[in-house]
N, C-alpha and C positions, 0 to 999 in steps of 0.2 A: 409661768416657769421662769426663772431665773437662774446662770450659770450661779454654781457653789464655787464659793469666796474663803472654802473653809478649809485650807490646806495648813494640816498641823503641822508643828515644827518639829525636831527628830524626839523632845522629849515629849510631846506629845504622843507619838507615835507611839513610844514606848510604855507608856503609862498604859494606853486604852490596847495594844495588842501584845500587855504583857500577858493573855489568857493564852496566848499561844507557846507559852511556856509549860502550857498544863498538858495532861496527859491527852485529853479530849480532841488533842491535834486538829484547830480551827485555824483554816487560811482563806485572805484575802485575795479572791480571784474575780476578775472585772468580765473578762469574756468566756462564752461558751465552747463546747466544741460539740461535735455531732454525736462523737462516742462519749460523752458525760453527760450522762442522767440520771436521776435517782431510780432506787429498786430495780437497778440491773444486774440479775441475779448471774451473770456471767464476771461480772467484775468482781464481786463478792459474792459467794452463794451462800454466807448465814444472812443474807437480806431476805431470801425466800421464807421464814417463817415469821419476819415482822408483821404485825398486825396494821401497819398504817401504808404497806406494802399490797396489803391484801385488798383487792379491787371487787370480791365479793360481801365485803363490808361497808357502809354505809360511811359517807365523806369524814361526817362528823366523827365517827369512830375512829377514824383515822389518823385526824390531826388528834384526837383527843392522845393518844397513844405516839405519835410523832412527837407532840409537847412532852409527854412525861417520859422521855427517854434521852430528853434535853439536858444539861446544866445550867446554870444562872447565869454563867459565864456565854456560852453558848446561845440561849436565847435575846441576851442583848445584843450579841452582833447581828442579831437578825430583824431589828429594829429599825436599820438604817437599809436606804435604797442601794447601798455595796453590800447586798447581804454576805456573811462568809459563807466558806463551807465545811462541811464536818462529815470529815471524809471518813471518820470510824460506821457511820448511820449510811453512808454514798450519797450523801447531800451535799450536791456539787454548791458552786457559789451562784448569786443570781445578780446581775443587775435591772434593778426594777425601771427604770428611767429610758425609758422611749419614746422618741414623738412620733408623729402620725396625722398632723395637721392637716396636711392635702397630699401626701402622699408619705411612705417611710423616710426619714429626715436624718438627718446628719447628729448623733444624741451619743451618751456614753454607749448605750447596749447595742448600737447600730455600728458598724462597721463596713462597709463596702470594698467589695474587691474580692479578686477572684473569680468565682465564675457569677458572680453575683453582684458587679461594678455600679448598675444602675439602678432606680426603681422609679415607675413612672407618677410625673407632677404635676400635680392638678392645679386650676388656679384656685387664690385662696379664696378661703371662705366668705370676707367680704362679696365677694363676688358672685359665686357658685350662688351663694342664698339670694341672689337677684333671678335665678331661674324661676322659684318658686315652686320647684319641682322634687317632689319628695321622693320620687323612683331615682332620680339620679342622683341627691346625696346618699340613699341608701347605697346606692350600686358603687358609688365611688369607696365608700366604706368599707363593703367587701372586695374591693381591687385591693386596696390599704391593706386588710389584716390578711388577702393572701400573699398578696408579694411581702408582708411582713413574716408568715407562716413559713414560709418557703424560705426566706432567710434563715430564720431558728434553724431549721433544718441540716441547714448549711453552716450553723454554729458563727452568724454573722446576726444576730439580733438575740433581745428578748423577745415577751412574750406580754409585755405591758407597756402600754400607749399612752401617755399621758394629753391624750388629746380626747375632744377638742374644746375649744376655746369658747366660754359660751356665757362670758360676760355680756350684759347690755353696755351697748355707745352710747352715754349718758353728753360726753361731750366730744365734736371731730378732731378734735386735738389731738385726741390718745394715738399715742403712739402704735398699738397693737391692736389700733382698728380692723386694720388690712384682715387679723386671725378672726376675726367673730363673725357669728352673721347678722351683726347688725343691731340696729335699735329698738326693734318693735317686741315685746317678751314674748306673743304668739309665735311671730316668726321663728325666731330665734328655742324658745322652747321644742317648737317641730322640729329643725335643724336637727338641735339634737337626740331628739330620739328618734330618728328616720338613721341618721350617722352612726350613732354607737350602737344599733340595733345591724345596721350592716358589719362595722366591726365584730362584732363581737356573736353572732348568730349566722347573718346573712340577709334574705331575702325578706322583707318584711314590707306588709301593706298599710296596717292600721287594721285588721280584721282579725291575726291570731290573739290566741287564750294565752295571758302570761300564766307562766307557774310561778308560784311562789315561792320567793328567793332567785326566782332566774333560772333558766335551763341549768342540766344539771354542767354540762360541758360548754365551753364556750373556746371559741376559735382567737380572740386576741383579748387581752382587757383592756376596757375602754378608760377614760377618766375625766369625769366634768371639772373643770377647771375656771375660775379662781374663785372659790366660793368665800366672800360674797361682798357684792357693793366695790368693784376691784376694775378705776377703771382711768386711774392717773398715775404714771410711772416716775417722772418729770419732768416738774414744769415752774420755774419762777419760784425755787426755793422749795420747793414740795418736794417732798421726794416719799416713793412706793414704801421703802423700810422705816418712816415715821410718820405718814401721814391716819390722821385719826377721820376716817370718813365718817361726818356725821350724817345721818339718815333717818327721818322720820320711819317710825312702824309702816306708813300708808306707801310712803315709798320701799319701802322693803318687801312689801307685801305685793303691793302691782307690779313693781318693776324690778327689780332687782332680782328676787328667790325664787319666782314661779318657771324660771328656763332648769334653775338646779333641781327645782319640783319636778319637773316633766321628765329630767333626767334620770334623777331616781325611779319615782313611782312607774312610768310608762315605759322609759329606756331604758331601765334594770342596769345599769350602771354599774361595774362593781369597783369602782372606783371611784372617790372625789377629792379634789383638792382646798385645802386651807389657804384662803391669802395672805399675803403681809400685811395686809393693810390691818389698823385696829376696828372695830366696829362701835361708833358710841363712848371710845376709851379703853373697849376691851379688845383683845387682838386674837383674829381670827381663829388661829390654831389654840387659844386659849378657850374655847367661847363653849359651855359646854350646853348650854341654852339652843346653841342651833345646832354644835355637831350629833349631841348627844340625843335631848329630847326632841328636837325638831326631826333632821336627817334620818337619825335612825329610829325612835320610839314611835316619832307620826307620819314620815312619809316610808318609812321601812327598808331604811336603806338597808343592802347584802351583799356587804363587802369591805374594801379598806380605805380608810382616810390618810393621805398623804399630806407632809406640810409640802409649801414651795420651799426652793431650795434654800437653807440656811434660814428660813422663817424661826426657827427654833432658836438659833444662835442671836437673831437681832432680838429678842424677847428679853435676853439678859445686856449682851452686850451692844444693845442701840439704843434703845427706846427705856431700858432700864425697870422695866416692867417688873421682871422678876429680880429679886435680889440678890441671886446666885445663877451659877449655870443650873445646880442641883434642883431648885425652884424652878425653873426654866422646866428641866425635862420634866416636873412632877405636876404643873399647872397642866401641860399640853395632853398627857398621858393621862389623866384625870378628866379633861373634857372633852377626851376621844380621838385624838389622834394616835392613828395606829404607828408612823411608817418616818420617819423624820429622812427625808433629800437632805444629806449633810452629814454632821458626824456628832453632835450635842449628845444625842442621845448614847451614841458607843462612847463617848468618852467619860461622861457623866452621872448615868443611869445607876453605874453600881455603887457610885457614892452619895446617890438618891438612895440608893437603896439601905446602906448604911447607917443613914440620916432617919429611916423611918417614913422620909415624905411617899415615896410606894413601895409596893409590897410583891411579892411573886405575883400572887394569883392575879394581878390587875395585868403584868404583862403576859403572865397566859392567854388572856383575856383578845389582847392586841394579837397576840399570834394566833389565837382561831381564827381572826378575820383576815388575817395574811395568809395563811398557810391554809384557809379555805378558799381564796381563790386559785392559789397554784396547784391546787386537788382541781380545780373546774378546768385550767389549762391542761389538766394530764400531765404534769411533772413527776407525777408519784405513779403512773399507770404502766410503766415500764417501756420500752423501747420504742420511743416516738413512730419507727417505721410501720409499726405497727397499728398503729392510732389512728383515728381518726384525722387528717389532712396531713399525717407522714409520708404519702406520696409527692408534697406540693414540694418544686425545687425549681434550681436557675428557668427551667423551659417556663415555666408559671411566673415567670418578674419580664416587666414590659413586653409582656404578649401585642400582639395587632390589637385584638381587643381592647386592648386595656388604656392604649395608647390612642386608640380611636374614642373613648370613653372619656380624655383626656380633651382631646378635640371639640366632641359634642358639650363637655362642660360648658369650654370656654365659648361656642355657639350661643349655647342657650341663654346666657347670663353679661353677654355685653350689651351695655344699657344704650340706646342712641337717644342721646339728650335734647339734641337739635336737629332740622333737617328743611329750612327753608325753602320755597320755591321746589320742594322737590327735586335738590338738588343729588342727592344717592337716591338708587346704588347708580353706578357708572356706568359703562357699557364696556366691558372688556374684551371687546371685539373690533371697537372701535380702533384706529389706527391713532394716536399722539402718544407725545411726550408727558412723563410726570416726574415730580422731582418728591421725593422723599426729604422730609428737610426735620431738623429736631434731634434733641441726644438720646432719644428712643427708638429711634428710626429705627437703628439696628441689634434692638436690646436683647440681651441672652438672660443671663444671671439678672439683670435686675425685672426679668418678666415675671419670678418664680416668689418674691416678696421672701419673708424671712421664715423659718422652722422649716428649710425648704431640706431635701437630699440633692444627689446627684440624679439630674433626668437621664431619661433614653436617651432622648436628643435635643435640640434644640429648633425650632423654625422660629426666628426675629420676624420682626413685620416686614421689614425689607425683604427676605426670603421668600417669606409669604407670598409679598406682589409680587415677586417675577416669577415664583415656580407657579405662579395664576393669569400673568399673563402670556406667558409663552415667548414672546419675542414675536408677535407676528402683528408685525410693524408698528409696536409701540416700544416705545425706548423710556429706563429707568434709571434717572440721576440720582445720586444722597451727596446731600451735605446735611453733617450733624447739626450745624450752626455754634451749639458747645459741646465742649469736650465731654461731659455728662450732665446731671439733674443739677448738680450745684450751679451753672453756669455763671459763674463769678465774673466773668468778661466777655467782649464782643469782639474777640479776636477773630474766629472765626464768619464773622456775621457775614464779612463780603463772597466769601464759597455760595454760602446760603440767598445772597440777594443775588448772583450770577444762575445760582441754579433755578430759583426761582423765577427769574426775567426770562429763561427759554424756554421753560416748560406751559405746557397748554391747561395741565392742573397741577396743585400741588396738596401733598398729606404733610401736616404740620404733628410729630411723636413729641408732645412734654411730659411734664407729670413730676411724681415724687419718686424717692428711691430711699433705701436703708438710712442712707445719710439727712432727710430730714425728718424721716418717720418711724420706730425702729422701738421692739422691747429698752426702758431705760430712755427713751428720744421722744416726747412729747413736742408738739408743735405750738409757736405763740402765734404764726400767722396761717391765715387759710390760702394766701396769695400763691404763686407760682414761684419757686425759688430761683434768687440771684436775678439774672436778665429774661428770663425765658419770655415775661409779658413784652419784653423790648425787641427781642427777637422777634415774635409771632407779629407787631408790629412791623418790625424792618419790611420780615416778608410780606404783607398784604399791599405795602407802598411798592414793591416789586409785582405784581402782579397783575395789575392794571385792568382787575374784573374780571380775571380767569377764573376758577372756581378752587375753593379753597377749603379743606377738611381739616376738624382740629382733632384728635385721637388723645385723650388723656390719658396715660400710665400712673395710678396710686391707688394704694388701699384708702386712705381719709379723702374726705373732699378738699375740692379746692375753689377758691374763688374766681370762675370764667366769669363772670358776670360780664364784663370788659366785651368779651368775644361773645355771648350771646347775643348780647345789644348789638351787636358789630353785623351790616347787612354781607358788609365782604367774606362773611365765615360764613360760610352754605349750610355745615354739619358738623355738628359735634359728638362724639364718639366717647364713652367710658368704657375700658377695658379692663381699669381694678390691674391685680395681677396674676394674667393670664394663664401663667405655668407652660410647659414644653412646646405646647401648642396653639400658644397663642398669638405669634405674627400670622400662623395661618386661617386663625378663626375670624384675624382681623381682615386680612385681605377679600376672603370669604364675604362679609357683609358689606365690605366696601364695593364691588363688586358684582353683586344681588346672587352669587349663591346659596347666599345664606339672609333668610327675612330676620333682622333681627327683632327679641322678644322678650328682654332680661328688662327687669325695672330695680330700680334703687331699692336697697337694702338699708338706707341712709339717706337721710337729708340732706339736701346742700345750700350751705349759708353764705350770706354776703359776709365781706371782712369783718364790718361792725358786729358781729356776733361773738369775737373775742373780747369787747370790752368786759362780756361775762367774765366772773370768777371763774375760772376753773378747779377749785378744788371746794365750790359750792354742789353741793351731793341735793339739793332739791330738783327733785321733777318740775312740783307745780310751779306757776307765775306769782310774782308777789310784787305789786304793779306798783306798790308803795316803795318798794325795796326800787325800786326799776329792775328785779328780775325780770324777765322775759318767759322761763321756764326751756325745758328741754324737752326734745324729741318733736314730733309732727303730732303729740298726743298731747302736750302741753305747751310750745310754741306761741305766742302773742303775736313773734312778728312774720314777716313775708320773706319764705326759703326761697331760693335760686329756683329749687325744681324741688316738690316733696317724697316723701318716703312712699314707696307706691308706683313711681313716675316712669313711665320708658315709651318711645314712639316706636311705629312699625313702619314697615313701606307699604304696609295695608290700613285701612282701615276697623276696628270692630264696634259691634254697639252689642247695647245690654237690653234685656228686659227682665224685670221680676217676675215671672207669670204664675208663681205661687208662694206665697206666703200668709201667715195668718194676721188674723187685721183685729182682735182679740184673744188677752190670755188671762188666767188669773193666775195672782201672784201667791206660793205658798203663804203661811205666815212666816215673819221673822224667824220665830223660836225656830221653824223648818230647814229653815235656808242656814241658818246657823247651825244645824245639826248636819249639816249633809257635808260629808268628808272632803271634797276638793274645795269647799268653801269658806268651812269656819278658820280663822286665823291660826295659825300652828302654835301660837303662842297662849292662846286661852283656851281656857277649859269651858263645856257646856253639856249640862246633864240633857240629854237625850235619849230617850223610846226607838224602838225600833221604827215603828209606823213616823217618827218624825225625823228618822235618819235615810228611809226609803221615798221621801214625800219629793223631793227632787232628782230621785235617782234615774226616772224615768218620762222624767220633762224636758221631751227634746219635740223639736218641731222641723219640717224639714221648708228649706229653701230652695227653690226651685231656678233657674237661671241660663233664660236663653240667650248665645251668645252668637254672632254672625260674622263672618268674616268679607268685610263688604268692599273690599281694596282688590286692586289687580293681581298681585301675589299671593300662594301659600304660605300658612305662615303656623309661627308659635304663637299660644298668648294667653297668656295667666288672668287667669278671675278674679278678680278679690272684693271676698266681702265684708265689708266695715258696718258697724252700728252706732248710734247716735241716740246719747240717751237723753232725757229732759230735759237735763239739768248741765249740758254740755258745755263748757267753759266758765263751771261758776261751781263755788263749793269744793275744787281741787277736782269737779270730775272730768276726764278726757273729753275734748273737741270732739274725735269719733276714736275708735280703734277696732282693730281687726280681728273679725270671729273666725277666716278662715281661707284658703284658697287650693285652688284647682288650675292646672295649665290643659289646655287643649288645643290636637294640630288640627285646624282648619283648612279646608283647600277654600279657593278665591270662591266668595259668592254661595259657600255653604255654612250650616249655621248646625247646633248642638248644644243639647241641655245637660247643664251639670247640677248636681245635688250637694247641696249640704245640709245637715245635720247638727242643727245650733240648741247646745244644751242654755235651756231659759235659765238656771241658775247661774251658772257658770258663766257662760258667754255675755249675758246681758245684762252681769253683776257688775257693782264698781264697788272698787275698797273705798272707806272712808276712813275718817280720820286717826279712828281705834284702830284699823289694821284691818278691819271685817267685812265682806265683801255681801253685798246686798241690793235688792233689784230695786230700781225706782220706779215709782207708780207714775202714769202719764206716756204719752205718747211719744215710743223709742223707734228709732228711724233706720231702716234697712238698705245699704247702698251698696249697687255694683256698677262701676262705672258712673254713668250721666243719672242709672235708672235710680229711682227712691221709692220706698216702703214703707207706710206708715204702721204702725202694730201699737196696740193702746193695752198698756199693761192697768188692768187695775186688783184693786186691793184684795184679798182673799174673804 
C-alpha cells in the first residue's frame, strides 16, 4: 500500500464530479455512520420492493439488478476505493481502504474516537510468524476483524482490510520487512491463509470443507497484498513506481506466487492487490496473464482486484506505459483490475469510454466482483443490528482477552538468538541493581512498527522490568544512551557509562525504528544505525564482567555479528516489533517467566551481504556472476543465524520414528496434470485418472519430540526436505514441507504428525516454471534427526 499522491486540482474536481450535476444525485462521502446503510426500508420505503434489496434472492441476482438500475455515470464513481453514493437507490458512500496488518490501523475508513479510541496491537508480522503457530495467527485475525466489526458499527470503519502483507523477503533491506512473514513461501503461504481465514470467517484448523467461491457471508474482507514479485521500495536510484522486477518463470513459480496461490485457493481471499512494480516490462495492474488467466481462471479467484494506490496514475504519468490517461484506465480494466485506490479511473473512464477503448458491459463486469463482495459483508441485507455480528460494539475492542492475546503474541514469537554460559533467565527474586541502558529502553510507538492504530495501552520494556520486579530490593536505573534509533552522537554516552559502572547487570534496548526502515525507506546497511555499535561498546568497557543482555528492536535484520562473537554479551534477544505488549513479554523472558520459543522468520546476514544488488530479482546462485543467491533456500554463503533458528532455556531433541524409506514416483505426464502443480502458465491435456494420480499421495511423518531441559517450555517442529540434486541445477539446499508447535513440560516428550503430499511437497520447479519430483534419495529432517526416502521412477 501506498498513501495517494493524487489530489486533483479544483478543475479537476470539476470535470470528474460534474455527474453530480445530474439528476441521479451522486455524492462523495469518505465516512460512515451507523444510521446509513443500504435497503433501509425506513429511510426510504420504495426500497422495499427492490429486487437487489431482496435477501430471498440469490447474491448474484442482486447485484445483477443493483447494476442495471445504475447510470454510466454512476457506476464509474464506484470504480474507485472513494466509492460515492446514490442516494436515490440509499446506497450510502463506502470507503474501501482499511488496514488491518496486526491490529485495525490508522487508514482512510478507520477513524478512532469516541467510545471507540483504541484497538488492540499486535506485534508485526515479522515477528508473530516466528511462533510458528497457526492457532494464533488465526486467532489474532479474528480479534482484527471483530474489533474492526465493532467499529463499522459504530460508523468509525469499513468493512475491508487491505491486509495482510504477504510478499516474500527476497532481500533484508526491504523496507516493509517488519509487514510480512517472512522469506520461506511455505511459511509465509500458511501465514496467510490461517490470517485471512480468521478475518474474514473465524475459527479455522486446516480440516473444514471450502465452499465454493467462499462462505456465503463473511465478517471483514481480507486482501493479499502486493501481487507480485513486490519487494524494493527504495534503494540506490530504484524506486517502487519504476522499477521493472525482472524474474525468471522458476522464480516466480517457487517463490514469489505460491503465498498469493495459497491465498486465493485455500484462504478464499476475496481480495488481492496489484503492485507498482512492472513484471518482465509489463506492469502489474496491467498484467492480464496473471490477473486474469492465472488468479481468476486457474486458481479461482472470488472476488475483487484492487491496484496499490495511484498504481494506475503512474502507468501513464511515470513510467509512460500507457500513452494517455484514457489507455491507462483501458489497459488496467481489460487485464482485471476491478477497484483503482486513486482517482484515474473516475476522472478518465468516461472519456475511455468515449474513445471506444472500453465498453459498459466490461465495467459491469468490474462491478459484479465489487458489489459481490459487499452482498457477502451484508451491506445490502438491511439493518446491520440485525445481522449477523451487529451486536459487536465499544465493549468488544481491547477486551482482557484480546489484549492478553496481544501478550501471548509477542511470548511466543521473540526469538533468543544467544544465551551463553547460561547466562538468562535471571533470578528476579534475586536482590541487585540493573541498569536499562539503550534508545529502546523505554520505547512506546516505536514498539508497534508501521500500519500500526492506536493501542490499549502501552507497557515499554522498562515498564515491563519493574511492574516484574517489584521493588523487593532490586533497584532499576535507564539511561537511554541516545536520544533514539538514529543515534547521531555520544552526547549522552557518559549517563549510560555511570549507569552502567553501578549496576550488577545491565539490558542493552537498540534496533531500528521507522526512520531507517519504513514503506518508501529501504536500507543500504545491515549494521546498527549512527553510534549505537559504539554505545553497546562504551557500555561493556563499563561493566567489568557483570552480565550483559543485548535485546534488538527491528522488523529487518541487522548485523550483531560484532556482539555475538563478543564473550561479554551473555544474551541476545530479538523482539522484531513487539506491539502494546511487548516490554512486558520482554521482561517476561528475561526473567524465566516465560521459556522463550519464536525462531527466525528470516535470515540474518553479515554486512558483506549488501554488496549484493539489490534490485537483482534472482533467487538462485550464479557463482560466475559472484551472486551468492537469496534466502536460506539458495544462500552460498554463511548467515549470522539461519531461517529456522531460535534457542530455548530448555533443551529438545527429535527423532523420525516413522517414515517411508520407498515411494514410486507418478509419471511426469501425472505430476503435470495434478492441479497444485502444473505451472499456471501452461497448458496440459489431461485424463481424469492422470489428474487424480497425485491427488491422494500423501504419506505421513511421524515425529517424536522431547523436552529434555529443566524448564517448561514452547517449541515448534519443523520439517524440511532435501532433494538429490540440492544445490546444483537451481534446486533448493533444503526447504520446508511443514510445522507444528507443541507445549512440553520439562522431561516429557510427544508425537506430532505431518502429512507430506509426495507431489507437492517433494516437488521442485525447474527451469520451465513446472514443478516435478526427482528420482533418487530425498532427505527428511527434523532438527539433528535425518530420513532417508528413495524416490524411484514409476
Amino acid at each position: 500500500m501506498g498513501q495517494s499522491t493524487g489530489k486533483p486540482n479544483n478543475l479537476d474536481l470539476e470535470i470528474a464530479l460534474n455527474v453530480q450535476k445530474s439528476s441521479t444525485d451522486i455524492q462523495c462521502v469518505c465516512t460512515s455512520h451507523p444510521q446509513q446503510y443500504a435497503c433501509d426500508p425506513k429511510g426510504n420505503p420504495a426500497l422495499r420492493g427492490l429486487p437487489f434489496c431482496d435477501t430471498s434472492l440469490t447474491d448474484a441476482e442482486r447485484v445483477e439488478d443493483l447494476i442495471s438500475r445504475l447510470t454510466v455515470q454512476e457506476k464509474i464513481t464506484q470504480l474507485v476505493s472513494t466509492a460515492f453514493n446514490v442516494s436515490r437507490l440509499g446506497i450510502p458512500a463506502y470507503e474501501w481502504w482499511g488496514e488491518g496488518l496486526h491490529g485495525v490501523a490508522i487508514s482512510p475508513s478507520v477513524n478512532f474516537g469516541g467510545d471507540v479510541a483504541a484497538a488492540t496491537s499486535f506485534p508485526q508480522p515479522i515477528l508473530t510468524a516466528g511462533s510458528f503457530n497457526t492457532a494464533l495467527w488465526n486467532s489474532i485475525g479474528q480479534v482484527v476483524s471483530t474489533e474492526g466489526r465493532a467499529m463499522y458499527n459504530q460508523g468509525r470503519s469499513g468493512l475491508s482490510y487491505w491486509s495482510p502483507n504477504i510478499n516474500i523477503v527476497r532481500d533484508p533491506r526491504w523496507g516493509r520487512t517488519q509487514e510480512t512473514p517472512g522469506e520461506d513461501p511455505k511459511l509465509t503461504s500458511t501465514y496467510a491463509v490461517y490470517f485471512v481465514k480468521g478475518l474474514q470467517e473465524g475459527h479455522y484448523d486446516g480440516s473444514q470443507i471450502h465452499t465454493p467461491g467462499g462462505p456465503k457471508r463473511i465478517k471483514v474482507s481480507a486482501c493479499c497484498k502486493h501481487f507480485t514479485a513486490h519487494d524494493l521500495d527504495s534503494w540506490k536510484g530504484y524506486d517502487r513506481n519504476y522499477f521493472d522486477a525482472k524474474v525468471s518463470l522458476q522464480d516466480l513459480e517457487d517463490t514469489y506466487n505460491p503465498p498469493f496461490k495459497s491465498c486465493v485457493k485455500e484462504g478464499q481471499s476475496s481480495s488481492l492487490m496489484c503492485s507498482y512494480n512492472r513484471l518482465n516490462g509489463i506492469p502489474m495492474c496491467t498484467h492480464y496473464e496473471l490477473l486474469t488467466l492465472t488468479v481468476r481462471n486457474i486458481w479461482g479467484f472470488n472476488g475483487y482486484i484492487v491496484s496499490d494506490c495511484d498504481a494506475v496514475a503512474l502507468i501513464h504519468e511515470y513510467i509512460h506505459y500507457a500513452p494517455t490517461p484514457e489507455d491507462a484506465v483501458s489497459y488496467v480494466l481489460l487485464a482485471g483490475m476491478d477497484l483503482n485506490c486513486g482517482t484515474t479511473v473516475l476522472y478518465h473512464a468516461q472519456a475511455a469510454l468515449d474513445k471506444g477503448l472500453i465498453w459498459e458491459e466490461l465495467i459491469n463486469m468490474h462491478l459484479r466482483n465489487l458489489f459481490s463482495v459487499r452482498m457477502r459483508l451484508g451491506m445490502f441485507d438491511g439493518d446491520p443490528e440485525t445481522l449477523p455480528f451487529g451486536s459487536l460494539g465499544p465493549s468488544d475492542v481491547c477486551t482482557t482477552g484480546h489484549q492478553n492475546l496481544a501478550l501471548e503474541a509477542a511470548q511466543q514469537s521473540i526469538v533468543l538468538l544467544k544465551n551463553d554460559r547460561s547466562t538468562l533467565p535471571w533470578n528476579k527474586t534475586k536482590k541487585f541493581k540493573l541498569a536499562v541502558i539503550g534508545p529502546h529502553g523505554n520505547a512506546t510507538q516505536e514498539m508497534l512498527g508501521n500500519y500500526e492504530g492506536i493501542p490499549c495501552k502501552f507497557a515499554s520494556p522498562l515498564d515491563g522490568i519493574k511492574a516484574l520486579l517489584g521493588g523487593n530490593g532490586q533497584s532499576v536505573i535507564y539511561a537511554p544512551g541516545c536520544a533514539d534509533a538514529t543515534c547521531r552522537d555520544g552526547n549522552l554516552f557518559p549517563s549510560a557509562v555511570t549507569a552502567a559502572s553501578e549496576a550488577d547487570a545491565v539490558v542493552l534496548f537498540v534496533g531500528l525504528s521507522q526512520a531507517q526502515e519504513s514503506e518508501g525507506r529501504d536500507r543500504e546497511s545491515l549494521r546498527l544505525p549512527g553510534k549505537q555499535e559504539e554505545l553497546i561498546s562504551t557500555v561493556l568497557d563499563a561493566v567489568k564482567g557483570r552480565p550483559v543482555v543485548l535485546v534488538i528492536l527491528s522488523g529487518g535484520p541487522v548485523d550483531v555479528s560484532f556482539a555475538n562473537d563478543n564473550e561479554r554479551v551473555g544474551g541476545i534477544l530479538w523482539a522484531g516489533y513487539p506491539g502494546q505488549a511487548g516490554g512486558q513479554a520482554i521482561a517476561e523472558i528475561i526473567f524465566g517467566d516465560v521459556n522463550p520459543g519464536g525462531r527466525l522468520a528470516l535470515s540474518w546476514y553479515h554486512e558483506n551481504y549488501t554488496q549484493m544488488d539489490m534490485s537483482n530479482m534472482q533467487m538462485r546462485p550464479d557463482l560466475s556472476a559472484g551472486y551468492q543467491g537469496r534466502t536460506y533456500r539458495f544462500f552460498m554463503g554463511s548467515p549470522i543465524w539461519e531461517f529456522g533458528y531460535g534457542l530455548s532455556y530448555s533443551k529438545f531433541s527429535h527423532a523420525i520414528v516413522e517414515a517411508p524409506s520407498t515411494l514410486t514416483a507418478p509419471t511426469l505426464h501425472q505430476q503435470l496434470c495434478h492441479k497444485d502443480v502444473s505451472n499456471s502458465l501452461k497448458t496440459v491435456q489431461c485424463s481424469k485418472e492422470d489428474k487424480d494420480a497425485c491427488e491422494d499421495l500423501y504419506f505421513k511423518v511421524r515425529v517424536r519430540v522431547k523436552n529434555e531441559g529443566p524448564m517448561d517450555g514452547s517449541h515448534s517442529v519443523l520439517l524440511f526436505s532435501k532433494s538429490p540434486l540440492a544445490g546444483s541445477n537451481g534446486t533448493p539446499f533444503k526447504q520446508l514441507l511443514g510445522f507444528q508447535r507443541v507445549q512440553l513440560e520439562s522431561g516429557s516428550e510427544e508425537e506430532v504428525i505431518f502429512l507430506v503430499s509426495f507431489c507437492i511437497d517433494l516437488g521442485t520447479v525447474k527451469a520451465d516454471g513446472v514443478q516435478t519430483l526427482d528420482i533418487g534419495t530425498h532427505t527428511i529432517i527434523a532438527g539433528t534427526a535425518h530420513h532417508p526416502i528413495i524416490i524411484v521412477s514409476y
